[in-house]
Each structure stands twice: as structure tokens, then as C-alpha cells.
PDB file with SEQRES, HELIX, SHEET and CRYST1 records, atoms N, CA, C and O in Angstrom:
SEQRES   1 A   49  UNK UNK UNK UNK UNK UNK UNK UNK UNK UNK UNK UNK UNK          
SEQRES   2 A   49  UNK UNK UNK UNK UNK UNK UNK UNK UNK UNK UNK UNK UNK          
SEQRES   3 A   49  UNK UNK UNK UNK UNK UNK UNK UNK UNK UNK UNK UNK UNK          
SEQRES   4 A   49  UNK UNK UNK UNK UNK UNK UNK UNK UNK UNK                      
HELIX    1 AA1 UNK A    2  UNK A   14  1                                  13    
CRYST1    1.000    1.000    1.000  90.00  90.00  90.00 P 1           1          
ATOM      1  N   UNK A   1       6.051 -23.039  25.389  1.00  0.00           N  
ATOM      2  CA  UNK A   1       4.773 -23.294  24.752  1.00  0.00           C  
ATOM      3  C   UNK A   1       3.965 -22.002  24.644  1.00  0.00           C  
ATOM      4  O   UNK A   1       3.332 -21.779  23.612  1.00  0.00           O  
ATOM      5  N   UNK A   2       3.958 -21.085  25.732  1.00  0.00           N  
ATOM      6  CA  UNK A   2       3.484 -19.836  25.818  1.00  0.00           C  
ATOM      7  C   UNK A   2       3.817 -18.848  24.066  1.00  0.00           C  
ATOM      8  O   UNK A   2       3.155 -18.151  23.297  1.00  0.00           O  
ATOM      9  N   UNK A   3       5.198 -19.359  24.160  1.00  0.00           N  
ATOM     10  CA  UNK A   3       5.976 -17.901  23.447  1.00  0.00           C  
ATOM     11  C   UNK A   3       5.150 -18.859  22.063  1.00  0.00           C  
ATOM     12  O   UNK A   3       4.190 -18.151  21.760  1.00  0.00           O  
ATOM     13  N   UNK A   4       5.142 -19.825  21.364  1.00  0.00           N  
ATOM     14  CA  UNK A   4       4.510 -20.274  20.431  1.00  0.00           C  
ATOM     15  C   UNK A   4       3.448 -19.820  20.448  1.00  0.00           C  
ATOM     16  O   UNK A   4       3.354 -18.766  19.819  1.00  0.00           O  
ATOM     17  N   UNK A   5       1.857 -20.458  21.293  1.00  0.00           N  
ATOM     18  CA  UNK A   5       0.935 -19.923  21.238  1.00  0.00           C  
ATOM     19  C   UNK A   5       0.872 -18.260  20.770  1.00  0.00           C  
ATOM     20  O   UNK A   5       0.172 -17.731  19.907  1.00  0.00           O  
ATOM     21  N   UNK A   6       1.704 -17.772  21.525  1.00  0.00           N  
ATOM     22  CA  UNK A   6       1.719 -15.811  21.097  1.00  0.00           C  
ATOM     23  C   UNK A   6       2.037 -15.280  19.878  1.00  0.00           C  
ATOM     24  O   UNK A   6       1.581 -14.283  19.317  1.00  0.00           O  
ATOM     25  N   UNK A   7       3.343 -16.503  19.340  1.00  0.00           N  
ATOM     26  CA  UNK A   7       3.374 -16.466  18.128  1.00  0.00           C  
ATOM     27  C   UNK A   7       2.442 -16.631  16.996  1.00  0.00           C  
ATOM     28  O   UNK A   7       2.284 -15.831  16.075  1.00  0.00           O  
ATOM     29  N   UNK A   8       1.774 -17.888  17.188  1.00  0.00           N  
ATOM     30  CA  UNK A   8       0.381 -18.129  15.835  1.00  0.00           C  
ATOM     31  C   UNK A   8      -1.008 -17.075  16.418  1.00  0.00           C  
ATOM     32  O   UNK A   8      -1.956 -16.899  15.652  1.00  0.00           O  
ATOM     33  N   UNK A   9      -1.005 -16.498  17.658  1.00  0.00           N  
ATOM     34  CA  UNK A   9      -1.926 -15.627  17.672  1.00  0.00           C  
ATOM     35  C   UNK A   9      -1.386 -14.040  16.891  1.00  0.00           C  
ATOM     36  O   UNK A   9      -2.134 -13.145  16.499  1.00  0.00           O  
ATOM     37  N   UNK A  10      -0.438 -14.058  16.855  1.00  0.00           N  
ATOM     38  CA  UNK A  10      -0.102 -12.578  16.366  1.00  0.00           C  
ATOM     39  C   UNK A  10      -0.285 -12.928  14.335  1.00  0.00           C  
ATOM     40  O   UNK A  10      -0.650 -12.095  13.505  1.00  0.00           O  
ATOM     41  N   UNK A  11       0.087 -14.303  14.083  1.00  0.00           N  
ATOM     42  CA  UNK A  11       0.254 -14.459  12.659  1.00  0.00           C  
ATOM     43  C   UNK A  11      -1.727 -14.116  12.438  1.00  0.00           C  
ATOM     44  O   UNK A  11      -2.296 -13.277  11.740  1.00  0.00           O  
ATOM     45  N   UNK A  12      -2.297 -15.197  13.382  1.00  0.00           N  
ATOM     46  CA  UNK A  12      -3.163 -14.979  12.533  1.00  0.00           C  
ATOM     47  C   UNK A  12      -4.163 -13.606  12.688  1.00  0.00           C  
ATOM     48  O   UNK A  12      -5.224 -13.286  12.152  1.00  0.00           O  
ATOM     49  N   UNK A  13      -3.594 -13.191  13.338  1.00  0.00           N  
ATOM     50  CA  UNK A  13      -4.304 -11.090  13.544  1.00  0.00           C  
ATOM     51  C   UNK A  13      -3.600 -10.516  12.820  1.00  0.00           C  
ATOM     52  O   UNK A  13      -4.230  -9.495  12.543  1.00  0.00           O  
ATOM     53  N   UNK A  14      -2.550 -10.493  12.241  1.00  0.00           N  
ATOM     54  CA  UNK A  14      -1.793 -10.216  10.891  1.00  0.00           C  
ATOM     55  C   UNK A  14      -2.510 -10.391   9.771  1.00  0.00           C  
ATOM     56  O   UNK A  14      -2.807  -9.452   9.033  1.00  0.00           O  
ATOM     57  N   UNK A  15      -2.846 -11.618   9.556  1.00  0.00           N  
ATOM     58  CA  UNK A  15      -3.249 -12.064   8.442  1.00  0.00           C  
ATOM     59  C   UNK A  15      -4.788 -12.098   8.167  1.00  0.00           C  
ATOM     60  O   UNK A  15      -5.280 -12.721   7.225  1.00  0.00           O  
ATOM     61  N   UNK A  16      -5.255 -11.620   8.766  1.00  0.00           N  
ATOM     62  CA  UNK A  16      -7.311 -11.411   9.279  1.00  0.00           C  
ATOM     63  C   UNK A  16      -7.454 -10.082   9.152  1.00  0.00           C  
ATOM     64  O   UNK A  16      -8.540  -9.845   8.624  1.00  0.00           O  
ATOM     65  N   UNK A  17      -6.616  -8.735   9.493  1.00  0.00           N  
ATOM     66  CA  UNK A  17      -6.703  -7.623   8.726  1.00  0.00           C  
ATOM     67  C   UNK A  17      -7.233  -7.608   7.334  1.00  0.00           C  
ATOM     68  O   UNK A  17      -6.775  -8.382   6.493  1.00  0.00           O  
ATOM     69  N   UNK A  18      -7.932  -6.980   7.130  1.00  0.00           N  
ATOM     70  CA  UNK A  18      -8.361  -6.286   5.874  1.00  0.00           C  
ATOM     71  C   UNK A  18      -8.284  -4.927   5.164  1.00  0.00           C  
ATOM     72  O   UNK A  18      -8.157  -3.895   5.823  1.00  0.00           O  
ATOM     73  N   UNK A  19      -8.355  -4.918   3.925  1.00  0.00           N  
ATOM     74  CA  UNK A  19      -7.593  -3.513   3.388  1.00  0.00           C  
ATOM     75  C   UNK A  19      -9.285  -2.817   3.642  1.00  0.00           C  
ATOM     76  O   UNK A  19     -10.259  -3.564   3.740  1.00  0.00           O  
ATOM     77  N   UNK A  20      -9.398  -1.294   3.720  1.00  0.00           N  
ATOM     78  CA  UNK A  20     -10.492  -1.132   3.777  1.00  0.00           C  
ATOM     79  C   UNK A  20     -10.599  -0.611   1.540  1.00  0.00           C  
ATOM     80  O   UNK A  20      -9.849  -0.700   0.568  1.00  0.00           O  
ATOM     81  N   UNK A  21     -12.187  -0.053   1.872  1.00  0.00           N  
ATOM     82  CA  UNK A  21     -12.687  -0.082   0.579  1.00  0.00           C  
ATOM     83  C   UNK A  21     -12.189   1.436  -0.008  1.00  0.00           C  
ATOM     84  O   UNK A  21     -12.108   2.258   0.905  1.00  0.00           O  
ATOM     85  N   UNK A  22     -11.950   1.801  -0.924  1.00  0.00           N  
ATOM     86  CA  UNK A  22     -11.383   3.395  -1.726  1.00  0.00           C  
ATOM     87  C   UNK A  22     -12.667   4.114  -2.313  1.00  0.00           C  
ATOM     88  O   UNK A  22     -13.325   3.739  -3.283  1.00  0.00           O  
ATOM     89  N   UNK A  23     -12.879   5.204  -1.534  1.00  0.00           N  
ATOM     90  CA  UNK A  23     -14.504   6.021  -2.026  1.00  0.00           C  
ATOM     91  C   UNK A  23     -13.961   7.156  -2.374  1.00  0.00           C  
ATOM     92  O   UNK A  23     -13.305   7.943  -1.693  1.00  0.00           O  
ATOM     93  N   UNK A  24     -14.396   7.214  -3.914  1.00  0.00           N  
ATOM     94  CA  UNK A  24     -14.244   8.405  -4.512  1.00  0.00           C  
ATOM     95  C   UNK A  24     -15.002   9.871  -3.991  1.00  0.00           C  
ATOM     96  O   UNK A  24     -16.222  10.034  -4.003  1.00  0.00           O  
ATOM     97  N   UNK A  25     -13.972  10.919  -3.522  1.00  0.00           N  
ATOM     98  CA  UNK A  25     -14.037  11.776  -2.896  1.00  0.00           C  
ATOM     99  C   UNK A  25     -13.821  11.479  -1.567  1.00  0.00           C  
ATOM    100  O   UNK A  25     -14.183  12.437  -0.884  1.00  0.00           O  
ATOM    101  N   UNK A  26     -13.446  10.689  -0.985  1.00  0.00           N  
ATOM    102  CA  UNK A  26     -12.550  10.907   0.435  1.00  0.00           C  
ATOM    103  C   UNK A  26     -11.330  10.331   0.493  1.00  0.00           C  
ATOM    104  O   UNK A  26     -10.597  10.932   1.278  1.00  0.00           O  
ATOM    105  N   UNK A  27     -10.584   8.955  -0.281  1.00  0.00           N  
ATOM    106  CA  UNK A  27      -9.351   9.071  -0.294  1.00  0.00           C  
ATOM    107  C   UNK A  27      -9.122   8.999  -1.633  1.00  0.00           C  
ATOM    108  O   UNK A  27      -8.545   7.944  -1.897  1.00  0.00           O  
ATOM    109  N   UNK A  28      -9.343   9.721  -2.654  1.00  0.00           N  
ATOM    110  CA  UNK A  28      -9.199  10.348  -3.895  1.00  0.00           C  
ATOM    111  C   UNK A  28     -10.236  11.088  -4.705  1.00  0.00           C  
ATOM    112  O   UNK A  28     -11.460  11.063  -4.575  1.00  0.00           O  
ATOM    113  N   UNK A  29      -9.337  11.888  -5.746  1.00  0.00           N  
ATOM    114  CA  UNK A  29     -10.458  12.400  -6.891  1.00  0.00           C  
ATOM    115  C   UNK A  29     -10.567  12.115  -7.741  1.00  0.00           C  
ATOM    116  O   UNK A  29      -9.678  11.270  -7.845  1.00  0.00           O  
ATOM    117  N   UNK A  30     -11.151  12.163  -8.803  1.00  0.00           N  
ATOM    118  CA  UNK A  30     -11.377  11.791 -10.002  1.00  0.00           C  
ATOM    119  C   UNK A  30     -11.592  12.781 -11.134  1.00  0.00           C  
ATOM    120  O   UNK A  30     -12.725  13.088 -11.503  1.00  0.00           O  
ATOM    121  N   UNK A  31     -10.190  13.407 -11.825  1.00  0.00           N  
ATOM    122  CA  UNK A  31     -10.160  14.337 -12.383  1.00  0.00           C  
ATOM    123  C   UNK A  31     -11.094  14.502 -13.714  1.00  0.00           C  
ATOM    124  O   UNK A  31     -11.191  13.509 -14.435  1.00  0.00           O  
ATOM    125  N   UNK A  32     -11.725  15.590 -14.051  1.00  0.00           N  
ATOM    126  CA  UNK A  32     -12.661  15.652 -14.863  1.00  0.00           C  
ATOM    127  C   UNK A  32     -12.056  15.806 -16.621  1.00  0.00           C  
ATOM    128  O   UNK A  32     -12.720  15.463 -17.599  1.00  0.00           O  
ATOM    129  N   UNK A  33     -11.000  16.255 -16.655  1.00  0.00           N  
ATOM    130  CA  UNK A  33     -10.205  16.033 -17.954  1.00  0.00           C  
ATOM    131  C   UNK A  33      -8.856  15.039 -17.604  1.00  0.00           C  
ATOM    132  O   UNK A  33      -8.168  15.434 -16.663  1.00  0.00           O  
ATOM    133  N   UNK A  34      -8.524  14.076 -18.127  1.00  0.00           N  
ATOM    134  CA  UNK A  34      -7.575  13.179 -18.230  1.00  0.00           C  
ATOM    135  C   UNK A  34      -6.121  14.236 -18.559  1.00  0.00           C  
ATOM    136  O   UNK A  34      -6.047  15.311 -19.155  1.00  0.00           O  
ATOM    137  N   UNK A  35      -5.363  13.629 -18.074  1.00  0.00           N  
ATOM    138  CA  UNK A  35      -3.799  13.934 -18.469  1.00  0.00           C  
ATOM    139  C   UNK A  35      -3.706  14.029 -19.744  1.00  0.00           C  
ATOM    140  O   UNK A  35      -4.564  13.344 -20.302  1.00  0.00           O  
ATOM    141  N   UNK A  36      -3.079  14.546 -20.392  1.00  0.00           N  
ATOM    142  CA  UNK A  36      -2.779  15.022 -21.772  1.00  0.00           C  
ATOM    143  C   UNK A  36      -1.086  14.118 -21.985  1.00  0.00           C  
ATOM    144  O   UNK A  36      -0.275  14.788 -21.345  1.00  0.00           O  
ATOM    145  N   UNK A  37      -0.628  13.339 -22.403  1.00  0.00           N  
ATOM    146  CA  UNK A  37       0.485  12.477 -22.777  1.00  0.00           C  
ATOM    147  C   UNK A  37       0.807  12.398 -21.392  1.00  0.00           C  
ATOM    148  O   UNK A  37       0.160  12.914 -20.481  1.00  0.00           O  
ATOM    149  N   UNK A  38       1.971  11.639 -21.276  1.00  0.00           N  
ATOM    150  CA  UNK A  38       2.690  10.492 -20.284  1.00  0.00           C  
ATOM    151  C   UNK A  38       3.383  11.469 -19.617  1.00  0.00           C  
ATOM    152  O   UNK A  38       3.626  12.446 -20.326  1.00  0.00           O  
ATOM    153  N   UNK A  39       3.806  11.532 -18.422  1.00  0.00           N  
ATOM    154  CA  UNK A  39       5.286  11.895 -17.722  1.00  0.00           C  
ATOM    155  C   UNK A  39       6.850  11.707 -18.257  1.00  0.00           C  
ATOM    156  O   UNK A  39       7.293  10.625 -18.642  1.00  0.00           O  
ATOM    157  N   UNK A  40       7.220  12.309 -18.236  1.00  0.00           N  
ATOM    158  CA  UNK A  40       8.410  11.641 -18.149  1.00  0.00           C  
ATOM    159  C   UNK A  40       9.214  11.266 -16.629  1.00  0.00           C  
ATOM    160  O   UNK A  40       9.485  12.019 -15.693  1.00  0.00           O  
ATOM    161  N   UNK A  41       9.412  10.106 -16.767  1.00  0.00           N  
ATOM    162  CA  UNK A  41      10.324   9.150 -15.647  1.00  0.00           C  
ATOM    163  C   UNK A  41      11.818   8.965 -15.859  1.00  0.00           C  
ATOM    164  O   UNK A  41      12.262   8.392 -16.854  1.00  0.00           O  
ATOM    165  N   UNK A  42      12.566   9.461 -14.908  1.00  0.00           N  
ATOM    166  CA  UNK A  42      14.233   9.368 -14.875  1.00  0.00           C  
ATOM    167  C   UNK A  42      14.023   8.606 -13.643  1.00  0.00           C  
ATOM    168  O   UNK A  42      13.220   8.873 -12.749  1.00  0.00           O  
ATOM    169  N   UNK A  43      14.998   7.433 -13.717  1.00  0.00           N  
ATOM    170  CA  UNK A  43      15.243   6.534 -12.760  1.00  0.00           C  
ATOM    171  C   UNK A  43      17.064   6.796 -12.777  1.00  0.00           C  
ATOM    172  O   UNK A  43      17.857   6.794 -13.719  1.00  0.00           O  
ATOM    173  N   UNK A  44      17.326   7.079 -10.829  1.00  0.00           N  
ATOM    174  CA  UNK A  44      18.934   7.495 -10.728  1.00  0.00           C  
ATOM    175  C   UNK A  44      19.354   6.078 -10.308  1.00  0.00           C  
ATOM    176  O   UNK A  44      18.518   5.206 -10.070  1.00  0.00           O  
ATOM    177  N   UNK A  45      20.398   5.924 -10.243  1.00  0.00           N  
ATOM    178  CA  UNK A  45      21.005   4.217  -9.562  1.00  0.00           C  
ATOM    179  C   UNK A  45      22.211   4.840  -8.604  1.00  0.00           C  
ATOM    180  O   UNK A  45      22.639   5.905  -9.050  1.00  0.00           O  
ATOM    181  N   UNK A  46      22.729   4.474  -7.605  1.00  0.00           N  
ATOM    182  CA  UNK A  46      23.951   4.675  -7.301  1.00  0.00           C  
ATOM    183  C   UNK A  46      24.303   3.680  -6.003  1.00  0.00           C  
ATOM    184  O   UNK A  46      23.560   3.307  -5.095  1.00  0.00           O  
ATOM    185  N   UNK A  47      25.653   3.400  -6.245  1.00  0.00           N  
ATOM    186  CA  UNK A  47      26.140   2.056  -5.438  1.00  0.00           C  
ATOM    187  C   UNK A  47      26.484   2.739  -4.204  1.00  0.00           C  
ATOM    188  O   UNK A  47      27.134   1.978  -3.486  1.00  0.00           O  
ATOM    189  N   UNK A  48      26.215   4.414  -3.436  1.00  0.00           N  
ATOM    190  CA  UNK A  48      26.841   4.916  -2.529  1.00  0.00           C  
ATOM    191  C   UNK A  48      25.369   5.428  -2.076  1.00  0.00           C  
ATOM    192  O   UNK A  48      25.477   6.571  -1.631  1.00  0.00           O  
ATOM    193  N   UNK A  49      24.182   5.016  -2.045  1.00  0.00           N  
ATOM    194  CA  UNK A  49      23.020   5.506  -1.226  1.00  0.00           C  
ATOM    195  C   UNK A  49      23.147   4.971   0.223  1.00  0.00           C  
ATOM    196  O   UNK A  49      22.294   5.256   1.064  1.00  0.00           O  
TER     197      UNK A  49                                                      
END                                                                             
């Protein structure tokens, strides 16, 4: 009964976390001229990773 109880106490402190909030200029910037066209993206595949 113990190991249950420990169990739904850990779900719900899991799940009661919160993301915090994103403030411009401490966990990002906000560049003053935009990107000029797209990236290019290569995606590799291989069945031996």
C-alpha cells in the first residue's frame, strides 16, 4: 500500500510542475533584421546508428 501511495505522490509532482515563462533578453534574442530566405535542411537515415 506504501509503494502505491509513493507512486500517485510522485505522478502527481510530475504533473503540477510548470513550464516557466520565456523573457526576451534572458533566455533569448530577438534579432533586429529577420533571416533573409530559408535554410537548407538535409535529413540522413541509416539502419546502422
Amino acid at each position: 500500500m506504501k509503494k502505491i501511495w509513493l507512486a500517485l505522490a510522485g505522478l502527481v509532482l510530475a504533473f503540477s510542475a510548470s513550464a516557466a515563462q520565456y523573457e526576451d533578453g534572458k533566455q533569448y534574442t530577438t534579432l533586429e533584421k529577420p533571416v533573409a530566405g530559408a535554410p537548407q535542411v538535409l535529413e540522413f537515415f541509416s539502419f546502422f546508428c
